[in-house]
C-alpha positions, 0 to 999 in steps of 0.5 A: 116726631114733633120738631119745632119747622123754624129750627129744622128751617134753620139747620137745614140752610145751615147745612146747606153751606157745608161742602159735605158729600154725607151732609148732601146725601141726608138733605137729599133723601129727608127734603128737609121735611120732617114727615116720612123719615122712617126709611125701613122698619126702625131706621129713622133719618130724622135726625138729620134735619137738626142735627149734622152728619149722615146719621139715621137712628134705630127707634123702638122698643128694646126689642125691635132694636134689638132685633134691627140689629141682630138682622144687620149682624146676620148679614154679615154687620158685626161692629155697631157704633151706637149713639144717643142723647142723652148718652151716659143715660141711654148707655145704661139704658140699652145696656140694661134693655137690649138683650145680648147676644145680639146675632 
């Protein structure tokens, strides 16, 4: 996902000193390595290397989130909390793209 190594390097010791159970758990699973951060069809826990909390992003095409997340709502998943950067943009952006119903 092309992350600049000396940032990644630098959060990670960052989070390293926060006594975060979530904050632990990313840091376990990712390594701090940016490679192999795509943990199922369209999760991706990258995000973690740079930035805090536990948070994994759905990447895609409009379609393939929107299908990620009619999977979730057939499991039994019905709140999502999305979020994005820029986030008035990438709001209008799925608002428009992602088709509803999503389930």
């Amino acid at each position: 996902m092309g992350m600049d190594p000396a940032r990644i390097a630098a959060a990670q010791q960052r989070f390293a000193q926060m006594e975060s159970v979530g904050q632990a758990r990313m840091a376990a699973l990712h390594g701090g390595r940016a490679d192999s951060l795509v943990v199922a069809p369209n999760p991706w826990a990258g995000v973690g290397l740079v930035r805090e909390g536990a948070g994994t992003a759905l990447v895609g095409s409009y379609a393939e989130v929107a299908a990620r997340l009619s999977e979730y709502a057939a499991l039994g998943v019905d709140e999502f909390i999305l979020s994005a950067w820029p986030h008035l943009e990438e709001a209008r952006r799925v608002g428009e793209h992602v088709p509803p119903p999503v389930g």
